[in-house]
C-alpha positions as CSV (number, residue, x, y, z in Angstrom):
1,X,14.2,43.7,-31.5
2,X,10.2,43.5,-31.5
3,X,9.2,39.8,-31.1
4,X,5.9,38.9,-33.0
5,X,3.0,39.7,-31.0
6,X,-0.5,36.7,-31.7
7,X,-3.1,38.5,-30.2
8,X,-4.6,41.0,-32.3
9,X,-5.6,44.5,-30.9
10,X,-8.4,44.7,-28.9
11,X,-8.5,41.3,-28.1
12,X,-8.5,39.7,-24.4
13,X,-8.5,36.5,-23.2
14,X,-6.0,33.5,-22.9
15,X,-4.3,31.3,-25.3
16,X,-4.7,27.5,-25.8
17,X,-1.4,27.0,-24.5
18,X,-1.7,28.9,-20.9
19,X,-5.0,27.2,-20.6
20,X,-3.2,23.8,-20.9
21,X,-0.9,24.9,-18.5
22,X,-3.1,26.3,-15.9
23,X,-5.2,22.8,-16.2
24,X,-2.3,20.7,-16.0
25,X,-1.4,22.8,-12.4
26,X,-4.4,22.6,-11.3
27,X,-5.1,19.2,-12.1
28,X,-1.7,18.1,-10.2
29,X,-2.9,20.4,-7.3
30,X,-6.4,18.3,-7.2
31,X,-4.7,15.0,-7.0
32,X,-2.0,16.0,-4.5
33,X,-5.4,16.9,-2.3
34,X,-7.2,13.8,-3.2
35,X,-4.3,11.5,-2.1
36,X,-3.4,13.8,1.3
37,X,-7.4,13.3,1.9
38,X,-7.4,9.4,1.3
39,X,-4.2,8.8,3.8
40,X,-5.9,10.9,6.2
41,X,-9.2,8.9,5.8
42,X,-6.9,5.6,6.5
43,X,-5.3,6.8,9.6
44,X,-8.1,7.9,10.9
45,X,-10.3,4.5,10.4
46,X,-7.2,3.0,12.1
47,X,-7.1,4.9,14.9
48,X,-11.0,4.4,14.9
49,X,-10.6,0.4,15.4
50,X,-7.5,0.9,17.4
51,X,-9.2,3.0,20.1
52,X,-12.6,0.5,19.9
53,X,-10.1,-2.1,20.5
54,X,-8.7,-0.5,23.7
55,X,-12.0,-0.1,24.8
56,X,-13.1,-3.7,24.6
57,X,-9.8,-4.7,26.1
58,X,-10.4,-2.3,29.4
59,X,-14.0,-3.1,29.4
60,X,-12.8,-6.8,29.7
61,X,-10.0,-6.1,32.6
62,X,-12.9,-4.3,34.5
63,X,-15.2,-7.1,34.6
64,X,-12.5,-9.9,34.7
65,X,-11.7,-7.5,38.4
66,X,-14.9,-7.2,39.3
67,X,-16.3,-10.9,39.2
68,X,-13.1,-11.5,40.6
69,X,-13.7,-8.9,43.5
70,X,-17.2,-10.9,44.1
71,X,-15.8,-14.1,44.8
72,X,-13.6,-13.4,46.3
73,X,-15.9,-11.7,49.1
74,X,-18.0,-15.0,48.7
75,X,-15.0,-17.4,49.5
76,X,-14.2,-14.8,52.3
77,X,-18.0,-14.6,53.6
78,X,-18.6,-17.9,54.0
79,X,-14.7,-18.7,55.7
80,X,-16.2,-16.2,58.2
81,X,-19.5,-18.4,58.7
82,X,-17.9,-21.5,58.9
């Protein structure tokens, strides 16, 4: 049985309907990259203010240890003197 053939002889090229096709995959494909892209670009800014945060919070522990560190040689010098 010979099914009916649309493209005339000699002719190349594509159809309307594998062009649709081939958009609609490729269309899906560009969105499923957009949205893997933009949850990537969220964690990262998170982790971003996460690790600023952790440095602010040592950077405080460090000086809250040293101020204490120099009164306490202070209180100690002048126990000595006295």
């Amino acid at each position: 049985m010979n099914l009916p053939v649309f493209r005339r002889a000699g002719e190349n090229g594509f159809t309307l309907l594998e062009v649709l096709i081939s958009l609609a995959i490729l269309s899906g494909v560009i969105v499923t990259i957009l949205t893997v892209m933009n949850s990537h670009i969220a964690a990262s800014e998170r982790l971003s203010e996460r690790a600023f945060a952790a440095l602010l919070a040592r950077e405080s522990v460090e000086e809250a240890l040293l101020s204490g560190a120099r009164e306490g040689r202070r209180t100690e010098a002048a126990g000595l003197r006295g």
